[in-house]
C-alpha positions as CSV (number, residue, x, y, z in Angstrom):
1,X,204.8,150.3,-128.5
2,X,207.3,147.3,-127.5
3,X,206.0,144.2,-126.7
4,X,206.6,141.8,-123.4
5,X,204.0,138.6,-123.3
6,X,203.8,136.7,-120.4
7,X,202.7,133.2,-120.4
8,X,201.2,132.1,-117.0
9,X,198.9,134.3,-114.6
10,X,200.5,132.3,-111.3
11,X,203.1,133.1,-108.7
12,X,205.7,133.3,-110.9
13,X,204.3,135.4,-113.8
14,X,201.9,137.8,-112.0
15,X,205.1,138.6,-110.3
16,X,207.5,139.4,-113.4
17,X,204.1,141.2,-115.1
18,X,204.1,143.8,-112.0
19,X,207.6,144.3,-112.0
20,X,208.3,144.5,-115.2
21,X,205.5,146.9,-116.1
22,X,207.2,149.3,-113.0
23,X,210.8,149.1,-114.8
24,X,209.7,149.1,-118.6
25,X,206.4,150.6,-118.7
26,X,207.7,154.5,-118.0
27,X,210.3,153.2,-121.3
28,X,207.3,152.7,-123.7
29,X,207.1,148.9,-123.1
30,X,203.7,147.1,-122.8
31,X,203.3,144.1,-120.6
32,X,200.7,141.5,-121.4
33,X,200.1,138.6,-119.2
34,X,197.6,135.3,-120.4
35,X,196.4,132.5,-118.5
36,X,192.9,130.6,-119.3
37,X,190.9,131.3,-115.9
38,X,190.4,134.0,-113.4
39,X,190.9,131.7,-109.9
40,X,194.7,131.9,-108.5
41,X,194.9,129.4,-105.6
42,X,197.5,129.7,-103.2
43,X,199.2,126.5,-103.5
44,X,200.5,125.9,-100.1
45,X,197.3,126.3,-98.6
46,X,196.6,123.2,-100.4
47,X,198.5,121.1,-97.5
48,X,196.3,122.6,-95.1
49,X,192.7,121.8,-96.8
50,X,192.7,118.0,-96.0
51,X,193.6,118.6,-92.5
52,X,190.7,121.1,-92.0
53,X,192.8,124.3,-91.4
54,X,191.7,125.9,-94.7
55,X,188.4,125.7,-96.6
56,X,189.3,125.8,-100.4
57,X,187.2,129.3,-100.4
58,X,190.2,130.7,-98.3
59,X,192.8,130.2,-100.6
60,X,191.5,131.0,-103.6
61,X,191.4,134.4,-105.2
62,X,190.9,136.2,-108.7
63,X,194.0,137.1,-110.7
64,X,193.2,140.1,-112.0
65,X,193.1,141.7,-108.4
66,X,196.9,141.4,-108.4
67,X,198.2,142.7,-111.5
68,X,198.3,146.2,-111.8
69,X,196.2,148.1,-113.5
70,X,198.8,149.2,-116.5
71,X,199.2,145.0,-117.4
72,X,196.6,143.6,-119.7
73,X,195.6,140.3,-118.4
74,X,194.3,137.9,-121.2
75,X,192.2,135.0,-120.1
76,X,190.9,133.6,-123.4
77,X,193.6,130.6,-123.3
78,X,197.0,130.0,-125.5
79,X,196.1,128.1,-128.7
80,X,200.2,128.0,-129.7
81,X,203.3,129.7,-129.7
82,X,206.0,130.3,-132.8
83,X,209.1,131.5,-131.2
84,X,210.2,132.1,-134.8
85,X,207.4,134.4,-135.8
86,X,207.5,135.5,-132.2
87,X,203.5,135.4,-132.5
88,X,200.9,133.9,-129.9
89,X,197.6,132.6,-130.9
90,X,194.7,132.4,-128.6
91,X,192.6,129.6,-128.0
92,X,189.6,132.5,-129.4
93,X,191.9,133.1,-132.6
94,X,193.3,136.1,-131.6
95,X,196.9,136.5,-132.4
96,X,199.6,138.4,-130.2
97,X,203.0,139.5,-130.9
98,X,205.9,140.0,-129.0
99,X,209.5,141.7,-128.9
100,X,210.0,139.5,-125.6
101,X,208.7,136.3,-124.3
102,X,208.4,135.1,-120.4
103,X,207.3,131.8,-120.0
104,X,205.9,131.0,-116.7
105,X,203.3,128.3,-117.7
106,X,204.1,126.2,-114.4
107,X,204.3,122.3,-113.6
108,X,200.8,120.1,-114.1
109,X,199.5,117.1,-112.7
110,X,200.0,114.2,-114.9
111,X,197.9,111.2,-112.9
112,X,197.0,109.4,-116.2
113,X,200.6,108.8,-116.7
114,X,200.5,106.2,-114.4
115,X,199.6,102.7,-114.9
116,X,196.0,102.7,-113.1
117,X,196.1,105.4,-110.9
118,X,193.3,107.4,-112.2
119,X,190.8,104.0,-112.1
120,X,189.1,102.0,-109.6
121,X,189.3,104.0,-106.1
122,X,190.6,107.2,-107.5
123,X,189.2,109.8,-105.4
124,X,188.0,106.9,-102.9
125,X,191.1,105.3,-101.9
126,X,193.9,107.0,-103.8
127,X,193.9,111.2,-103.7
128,X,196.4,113.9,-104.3
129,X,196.5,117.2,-102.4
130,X,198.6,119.0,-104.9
131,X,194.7,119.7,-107.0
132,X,192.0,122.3,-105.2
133,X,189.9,119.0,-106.4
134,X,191.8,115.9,-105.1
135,X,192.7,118.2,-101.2
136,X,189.2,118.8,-100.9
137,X,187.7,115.5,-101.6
138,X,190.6,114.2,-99.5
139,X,189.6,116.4,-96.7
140,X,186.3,114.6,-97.3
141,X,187.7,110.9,-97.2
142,X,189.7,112.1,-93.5
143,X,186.3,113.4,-92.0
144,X,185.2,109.5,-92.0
145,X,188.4,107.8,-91.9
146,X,188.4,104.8,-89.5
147,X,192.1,103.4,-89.5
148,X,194.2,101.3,-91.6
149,X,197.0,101.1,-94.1
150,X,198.1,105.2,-95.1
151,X,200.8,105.5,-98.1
152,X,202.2,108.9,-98.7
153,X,203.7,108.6,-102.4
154,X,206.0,110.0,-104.9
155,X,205.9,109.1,-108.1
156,X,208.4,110.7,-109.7
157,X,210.4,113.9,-109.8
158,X,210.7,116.9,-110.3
159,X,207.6,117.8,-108.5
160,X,206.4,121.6,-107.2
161,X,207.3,122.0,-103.4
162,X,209.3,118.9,-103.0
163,X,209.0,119.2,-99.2
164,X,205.0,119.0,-99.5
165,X,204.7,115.2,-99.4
166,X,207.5,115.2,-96.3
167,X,205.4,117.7,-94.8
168,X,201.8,115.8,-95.4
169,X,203.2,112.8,-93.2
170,X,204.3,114.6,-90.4
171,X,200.6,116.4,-90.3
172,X,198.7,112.9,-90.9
173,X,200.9,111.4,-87.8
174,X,199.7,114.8,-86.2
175,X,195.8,114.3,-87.4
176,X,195.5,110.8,-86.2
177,X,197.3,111.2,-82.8
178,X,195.1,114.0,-82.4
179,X,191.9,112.1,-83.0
180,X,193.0,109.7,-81.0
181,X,193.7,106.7,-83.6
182,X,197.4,107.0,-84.1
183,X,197.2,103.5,-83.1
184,X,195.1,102.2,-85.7
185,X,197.7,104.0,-88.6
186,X,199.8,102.1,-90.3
187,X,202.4,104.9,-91.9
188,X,204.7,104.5,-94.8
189,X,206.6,107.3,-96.7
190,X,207.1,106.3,-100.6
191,X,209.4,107.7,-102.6
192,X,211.8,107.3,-105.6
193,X,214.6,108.9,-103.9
194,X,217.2,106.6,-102.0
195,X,216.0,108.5,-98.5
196,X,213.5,111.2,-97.4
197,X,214.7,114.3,-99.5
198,X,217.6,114.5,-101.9
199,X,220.4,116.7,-99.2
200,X,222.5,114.5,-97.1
201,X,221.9,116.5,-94.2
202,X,218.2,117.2,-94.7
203,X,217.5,113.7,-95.7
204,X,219.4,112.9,-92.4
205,X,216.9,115.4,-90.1
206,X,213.5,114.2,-91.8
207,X,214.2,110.5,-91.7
208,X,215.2,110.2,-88.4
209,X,212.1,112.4,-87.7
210,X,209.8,109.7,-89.3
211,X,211.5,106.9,-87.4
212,X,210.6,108.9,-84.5
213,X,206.8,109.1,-85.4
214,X,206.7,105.4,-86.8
215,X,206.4,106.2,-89.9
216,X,208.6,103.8,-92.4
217,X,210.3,105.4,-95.2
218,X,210.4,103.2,-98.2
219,X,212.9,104.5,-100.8
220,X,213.9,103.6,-104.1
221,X,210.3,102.7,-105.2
222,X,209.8,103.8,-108.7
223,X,205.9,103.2,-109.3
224,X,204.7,101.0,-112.4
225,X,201.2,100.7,-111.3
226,X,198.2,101.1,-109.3
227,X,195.2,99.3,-108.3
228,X,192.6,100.8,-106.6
229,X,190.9,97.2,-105.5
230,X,193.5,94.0,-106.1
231,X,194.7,93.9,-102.7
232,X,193.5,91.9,-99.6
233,X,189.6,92.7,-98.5
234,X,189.5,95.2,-101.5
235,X,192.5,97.2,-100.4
236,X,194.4,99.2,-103.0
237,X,198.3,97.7,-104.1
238,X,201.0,99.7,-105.5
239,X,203.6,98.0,-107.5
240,X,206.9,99.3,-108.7
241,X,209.1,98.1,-111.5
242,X,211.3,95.7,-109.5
243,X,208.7,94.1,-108.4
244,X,207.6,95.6,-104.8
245,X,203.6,95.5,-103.9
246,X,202.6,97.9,-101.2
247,X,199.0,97.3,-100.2
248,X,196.6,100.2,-98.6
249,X,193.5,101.6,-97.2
250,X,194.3,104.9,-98.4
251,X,196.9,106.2,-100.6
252,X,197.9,110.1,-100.5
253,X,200.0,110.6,-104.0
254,X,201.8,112.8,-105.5
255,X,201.4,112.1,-109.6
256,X,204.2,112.5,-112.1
257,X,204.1,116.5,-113.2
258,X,205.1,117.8,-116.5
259,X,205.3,121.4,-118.4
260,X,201.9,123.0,-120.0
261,X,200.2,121.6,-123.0
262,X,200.9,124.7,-125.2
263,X,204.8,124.5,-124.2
264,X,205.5,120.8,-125.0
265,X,203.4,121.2,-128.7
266,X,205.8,123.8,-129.0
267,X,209.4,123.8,-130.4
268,X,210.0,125.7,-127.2
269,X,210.0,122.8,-125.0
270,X,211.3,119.5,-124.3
271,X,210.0,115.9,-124.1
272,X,208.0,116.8,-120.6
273,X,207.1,120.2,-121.6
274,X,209.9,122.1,-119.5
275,X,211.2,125.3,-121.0
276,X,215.5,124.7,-121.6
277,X,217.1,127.7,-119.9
278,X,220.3,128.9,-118.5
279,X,220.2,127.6,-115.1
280,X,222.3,130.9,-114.3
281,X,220.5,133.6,-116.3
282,X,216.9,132.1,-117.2
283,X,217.1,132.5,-121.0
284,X,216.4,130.2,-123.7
285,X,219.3,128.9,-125.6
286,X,217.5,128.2,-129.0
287,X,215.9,132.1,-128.5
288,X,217.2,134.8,-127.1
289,X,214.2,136.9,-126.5
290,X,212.3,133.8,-124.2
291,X,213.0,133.6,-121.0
292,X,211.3,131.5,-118.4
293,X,210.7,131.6,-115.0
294,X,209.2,129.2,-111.8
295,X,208.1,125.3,-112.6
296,X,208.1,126.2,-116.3
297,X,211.3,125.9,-116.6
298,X,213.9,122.9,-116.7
299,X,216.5,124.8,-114.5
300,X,217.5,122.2,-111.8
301,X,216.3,124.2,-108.6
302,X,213.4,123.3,-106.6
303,X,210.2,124.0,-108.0
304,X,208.7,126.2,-105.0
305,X,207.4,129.7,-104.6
306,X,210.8,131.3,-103.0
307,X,212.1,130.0,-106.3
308,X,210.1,132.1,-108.4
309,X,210.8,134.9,-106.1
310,X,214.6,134.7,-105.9
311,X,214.4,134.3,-110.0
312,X,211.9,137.3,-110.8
313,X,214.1,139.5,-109.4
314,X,217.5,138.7,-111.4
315,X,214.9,137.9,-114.3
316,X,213.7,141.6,-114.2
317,X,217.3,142.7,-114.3
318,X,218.3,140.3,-117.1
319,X,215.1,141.8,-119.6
320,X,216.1,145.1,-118.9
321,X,219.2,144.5,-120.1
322,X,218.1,142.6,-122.7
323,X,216.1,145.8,-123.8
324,X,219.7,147.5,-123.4
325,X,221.4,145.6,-126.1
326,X,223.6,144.1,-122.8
327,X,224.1,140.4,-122.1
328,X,222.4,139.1,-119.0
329,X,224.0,137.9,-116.2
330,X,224.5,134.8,-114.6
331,X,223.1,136.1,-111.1
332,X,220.7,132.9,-109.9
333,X,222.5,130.3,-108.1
334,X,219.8,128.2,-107.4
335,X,218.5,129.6,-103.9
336,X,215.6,128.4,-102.2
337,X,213.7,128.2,-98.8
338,X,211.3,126.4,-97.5
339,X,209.0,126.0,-94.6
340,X,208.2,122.1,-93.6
341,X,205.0,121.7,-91.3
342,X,206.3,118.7,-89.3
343,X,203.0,118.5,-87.1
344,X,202.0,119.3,-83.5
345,X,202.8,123.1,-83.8
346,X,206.2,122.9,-85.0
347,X,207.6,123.4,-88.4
348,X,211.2,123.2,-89.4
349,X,212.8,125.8,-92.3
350,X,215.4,124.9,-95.0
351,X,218.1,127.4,-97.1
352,X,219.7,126.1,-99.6
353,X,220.8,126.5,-103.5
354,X,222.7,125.1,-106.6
355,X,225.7,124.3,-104.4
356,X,224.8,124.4,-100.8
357,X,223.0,121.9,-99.5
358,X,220.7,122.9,-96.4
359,X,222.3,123.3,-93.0
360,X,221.9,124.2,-89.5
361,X,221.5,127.7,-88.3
362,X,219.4,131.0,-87.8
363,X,217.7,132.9,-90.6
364,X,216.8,135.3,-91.7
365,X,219.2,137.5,-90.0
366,X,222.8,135.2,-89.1
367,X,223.1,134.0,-85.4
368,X,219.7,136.1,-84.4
369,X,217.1,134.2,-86.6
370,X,213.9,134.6,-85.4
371,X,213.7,131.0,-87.9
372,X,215.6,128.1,-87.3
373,X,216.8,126.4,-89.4
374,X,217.0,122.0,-89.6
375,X,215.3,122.4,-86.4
376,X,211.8,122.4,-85.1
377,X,210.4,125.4,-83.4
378,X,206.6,126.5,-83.1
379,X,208.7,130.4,-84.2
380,X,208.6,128.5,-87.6
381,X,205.2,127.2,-87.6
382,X,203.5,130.5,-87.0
383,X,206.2,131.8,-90.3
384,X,204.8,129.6,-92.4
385,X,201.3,130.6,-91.6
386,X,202.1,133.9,-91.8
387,X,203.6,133.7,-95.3
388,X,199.8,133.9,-96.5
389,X,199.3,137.2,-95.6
390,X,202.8,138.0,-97.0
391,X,202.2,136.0,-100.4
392,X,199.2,137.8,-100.7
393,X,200.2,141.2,-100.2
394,X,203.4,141.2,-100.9
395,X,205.0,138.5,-102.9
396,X,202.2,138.3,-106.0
397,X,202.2,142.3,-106.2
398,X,206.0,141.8,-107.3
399,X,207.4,144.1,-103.6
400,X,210.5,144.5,-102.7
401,X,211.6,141.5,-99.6
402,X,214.1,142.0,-97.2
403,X,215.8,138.9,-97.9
404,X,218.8,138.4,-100.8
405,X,218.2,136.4,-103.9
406,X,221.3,134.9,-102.9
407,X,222.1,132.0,-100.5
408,X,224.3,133.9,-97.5
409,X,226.0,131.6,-95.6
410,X,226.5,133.9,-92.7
411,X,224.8,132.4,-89.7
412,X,224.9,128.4,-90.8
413,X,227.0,126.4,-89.8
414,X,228.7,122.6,-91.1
């Protein structure tokens, strides 16, 4: 029996173990997938927990319910990984080998990284949402919210869903105009990127959409520290290395992320933990028989769910030519596609890849839509709540999607 291990029960790896165990399982290969817990949470549901649209119990579900029955699905925990033994040893001692390797470990939280951010006020005055932990307890800290200073922060990139935090401001200004204290809000939008997003054109769309909504974008701002209670009345400052202090009443951050534990204490990774691959392909220089896949990886896409998708399915076709004896082909040109919440019923949609940055138009299908795309349109809010149902029942069990893992340009327009 030939071996495929699978690092990473998420999005990205319960999707490679389904459809690789359709494609190689019939050819005497046996797919194995290991991850440390049984609980898969739907991560964009985590924008929608602080806001009271989802519970946490709504968007989190057990992984073994998605992978099909001819996977194994290990839960006992990675101890390490030697790439040159092509061995894995579990956290229970247990050792596993493998004839291929797919590393799909994903992107962590890394608050501690920062200077202060995890002491006085965190989780009182200072939460993330990217955490089932930090959106619930933030959902808390809205509930009784009374008005003041609100900081929605970046500390650094790469981060998963880069459009999150974008998307988190528009739905505050949405929350407290709602409840009827948009008054009382200060807004500002902090983030280490010279405007709101890093396109020309998309940065162009979202930050005249916060100067519409009063909300001041404050770029360049790379954080040094944080202090929950050194401000004014006991407010929370944020300072960044040139000198800049922010104070607030509540700060909504996103922390620095890196690569998994077991990948960085490998020789697998690099100095944050990312896998190295070809950005084109998805396979390890250093080791032909690792590939990786999703946030694992150091590929310079965004690190979102569409990504995964678009990937898994030129990744499958890549390992079964790798199984071939055939070299694997440079198919992924860095598409992705997101939807952005922008608040009051409306969400906006983004297309874009390696090349392309995001532009005006109709998607999916060119000139017909139903999406639009660098525009607002309550069409593309009820898309992205439907993508639950399709993530769900579609996207995790590894189906077939009527959409291209290319960018087509057909229907955009300059």
């Amino acid at each position: 029996m030939k071996r495929i291990a699978i690092l990473g029960a998420g999005t990205a790896g319960t999707m490679m173990a389904n459809r690789l165990h359709r494609a190689l399982g019939p050819r005497g290969w046996k797919v194995t997938v290991f991850d440390q817990d049984n609980d898969h949470i739907y991560q964009p549901g985590l924008l929608f927990v602080p806001f009271g649209d989802y519970s946490p119990e709504e968007i989190v579900r057990p992984r073994d319910y998605f992978v099909d029955d001819g996977v194994k699905l290990s839960l006992d925990g990675i101890e390490s990984i030697d790439p040159d033994a092509k061995k894995i040893v579990l956290k229970n001692g247990d050792t596993h080998g493998y004839e291929i390797l797919v590393v799909a470990t994903g992107s962590h939280l890394a608050p501690q990284t920062v200077e202060g951010l995890t002491g006085a006020g965190w989780y009182q005055n200072a939460f993330d949402f990217y955490s089932l932990e930090g959106s619930s307890k933030l959902a808390h800290k809205l509930k009784s919210f009374e008005g003041g200073k609100v900081i929605v922060h970046i500390a650094e990139m790469p981060i998963k869903c880069p459009v999150a935090p974008l998307e988190f401001a528009y739905l505050a200004e949405a929350f407290f105009t709602k409840h009827g204290m948009r008054d009382k809000v200060e807004l500002q939008y902090v983030t280490p990127l010279d405007g709101a997003f890093t396109k020309p054109k998309a940065a162009a769309a979202f930050g005249g959409m916060m100067a519409e909504r009063g909300i001041e974008v404050v770029p360049d701002f790379l954080v040094e520290k944080v202090e929950g209670d050194k401000g004014e009345n006991g407010r929370g400052v944020i300072t960044s290395y040139d000198g800049r202090a922010l104070e607030y009443d509540l700060l909504v951050t996103v922390p620095p992320h890196r690569g998994a534990a077991v990948i960085a204490q490998s020789v697998l990774g690099d100095d944050n933990g990312w896998l190295p691959v070809d950005k084109h392909t998805l396979q390890n220089p250093d080791y032909p028989e690792v590939f990786g896949i999703g946030d694992a990886t150091d590929a310079p896409a965004s690190k979102a769910g569409s990504v995964a998708h678009f990937q898994s399915e030129v990744l499958t076709e890549n390992i079964i030519r790798f199984t071939e004896g055939l070299a694997p082909l440079p198919e992924f040109d860095g598409h992705s596609n997101c939807f952005i919440e922008t608040g009051h019923g409306k969400a906006m949609i983004i297309d874009f890849n390696y090349e392309t940055e995001p532009l005006p138009g109709r998607f999916p299908l060119p000139g017909v839509g139903p999406f639009t795309l660098l525009e607002e349109s309550r069409i593309n809010h009820w898309g992205k709540l439907g993508f639950r149902w399709v993530y769900w029942n579609m996207l995790l069990p590894g189906d077939e999607l009527p959409m291209d893992h290319r960018m087509i340009t057909a229907g955009k327009w300059a």
